[in-house]
N, C-alpha and C positions, 0 to 999 in steps of 0.2 A: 504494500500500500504506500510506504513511506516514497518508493524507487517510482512507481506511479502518479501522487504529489511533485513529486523534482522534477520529472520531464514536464510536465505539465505546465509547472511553476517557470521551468528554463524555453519552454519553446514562451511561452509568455512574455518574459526577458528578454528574449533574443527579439522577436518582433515588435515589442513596442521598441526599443532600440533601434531597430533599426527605421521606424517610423520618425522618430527621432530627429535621425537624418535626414532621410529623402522626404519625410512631406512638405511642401512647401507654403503653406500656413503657418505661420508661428505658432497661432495661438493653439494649433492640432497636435503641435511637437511639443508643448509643454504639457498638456495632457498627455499626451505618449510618455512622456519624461516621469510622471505621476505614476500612470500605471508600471513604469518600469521598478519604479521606488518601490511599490506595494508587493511586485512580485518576488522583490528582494530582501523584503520584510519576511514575505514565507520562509523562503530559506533561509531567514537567518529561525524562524519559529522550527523548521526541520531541522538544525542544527543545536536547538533548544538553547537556544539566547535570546530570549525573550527580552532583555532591556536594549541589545539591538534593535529589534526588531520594531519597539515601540518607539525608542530615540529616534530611527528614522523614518518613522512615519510622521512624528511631531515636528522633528524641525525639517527634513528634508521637506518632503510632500506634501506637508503643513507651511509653514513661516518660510521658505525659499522660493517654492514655487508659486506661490500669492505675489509673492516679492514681483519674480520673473514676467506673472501676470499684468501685475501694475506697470508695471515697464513696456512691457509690450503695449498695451492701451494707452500710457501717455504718449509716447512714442511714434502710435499708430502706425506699425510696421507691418499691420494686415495690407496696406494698400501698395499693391502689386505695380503700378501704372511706374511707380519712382525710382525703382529697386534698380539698379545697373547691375547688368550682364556680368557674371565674371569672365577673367581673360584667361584663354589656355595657356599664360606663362602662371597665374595662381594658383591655375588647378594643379597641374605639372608641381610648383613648387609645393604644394598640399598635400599631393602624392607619394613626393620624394621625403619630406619630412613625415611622415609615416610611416613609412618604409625604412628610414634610418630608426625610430621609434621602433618597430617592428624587432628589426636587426640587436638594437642590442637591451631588448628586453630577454630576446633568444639566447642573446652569449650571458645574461647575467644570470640566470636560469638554469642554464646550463649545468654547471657543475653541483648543481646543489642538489641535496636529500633532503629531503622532509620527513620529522620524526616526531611522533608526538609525545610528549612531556605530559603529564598529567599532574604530576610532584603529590600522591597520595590523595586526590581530588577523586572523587568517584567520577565517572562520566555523565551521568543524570545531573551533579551539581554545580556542572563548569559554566555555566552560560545564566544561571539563574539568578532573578534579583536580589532573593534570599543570603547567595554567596555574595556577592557582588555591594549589598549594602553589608554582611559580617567585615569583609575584609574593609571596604570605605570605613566604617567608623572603629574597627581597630587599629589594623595596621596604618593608614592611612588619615587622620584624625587628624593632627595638625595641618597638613597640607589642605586638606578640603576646608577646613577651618577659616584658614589663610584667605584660601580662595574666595570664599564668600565673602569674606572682606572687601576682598581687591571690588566682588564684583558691584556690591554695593557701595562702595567709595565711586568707582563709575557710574551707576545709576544715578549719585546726587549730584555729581561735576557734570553728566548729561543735561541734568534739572537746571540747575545754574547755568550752563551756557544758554538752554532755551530759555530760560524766564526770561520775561521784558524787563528791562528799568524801568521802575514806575517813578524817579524823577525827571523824567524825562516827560509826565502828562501829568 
């Protein structure tokens, strides 16, 4: 069932993907982009990491793509009449830098084995929010700590650069 889910899941990812690319409506390819997220959310749910799984539905296919959307409508990049042609020297250089991409994603790959490590983790417990917040507020306790700091220090330096001067009315 699991092996039935995955191709499922993957002929799903492969085609919005590649809708991605070739459709020439923006606003179609960012939908495609969405669905691609969502099918990448399963496998990460088949893989049972489940706070992947949700992280990227929240901020990717959530808060990124809205983003993309806005942009696209301010923008107004649906209308086809403005768009100039690309030239067979772009495409060509498009081609070749993917192709160099290609090349040495293959040599760095190459040599390598992949071994899994578990370090006394059962398999059921490696992905789950259970372990995942044990370890956050054990091991990891000052750092996230920290970080809420920092991240709230930014929130209120946000606030202050937008507020208006009210000496100023």
């Amino acid at each position: 069932m699991e092996q039935l889910l995955f191709i499922i899941l993957s002929v799903i990812s492969v085609a919005a993907a590649l809708c991605v690319i070739f459709v020439r409506n923006p606003i179609y390819s960012v939908l495609s982009l969405v669905i691609t997220f969502f099918s990448i959310a399963g496998h990460y749910i088949l893989l049972k990491a489940q706070f992947l799984a949700i992280v990227n539905i929240i901020v990717y296919a959530g808060a990124i793509m809205v983003l993309f959307l806005f942009v696209i409508m301010l923008l107004n990049l649906n209308n086809t009449e403005n768009q100039e042609k690309r030239s067979f020297v772009s495409k060509a250089i498009a081609v070749v830098a993917g192709g160099l991409l290609l090349v040495s994603l293959v040599g760095l790959l190459k040599g390598s084995v992949l071994t899994p490590t578990t370090g006394g983790i059962s398999s059921d417990d490696i992905g789950t929010v259970q372990r995942l917040g044990k370890v956050l507020f054990t091991d990891f306790v000052l750092p996230f700590e920290i970080s809420s700091i920092l991240f709230l220090s930014a929130i209120i330096g946000a606030v202050m650069l937008g507020k208006k001067d009210l000496k100023d009315h």
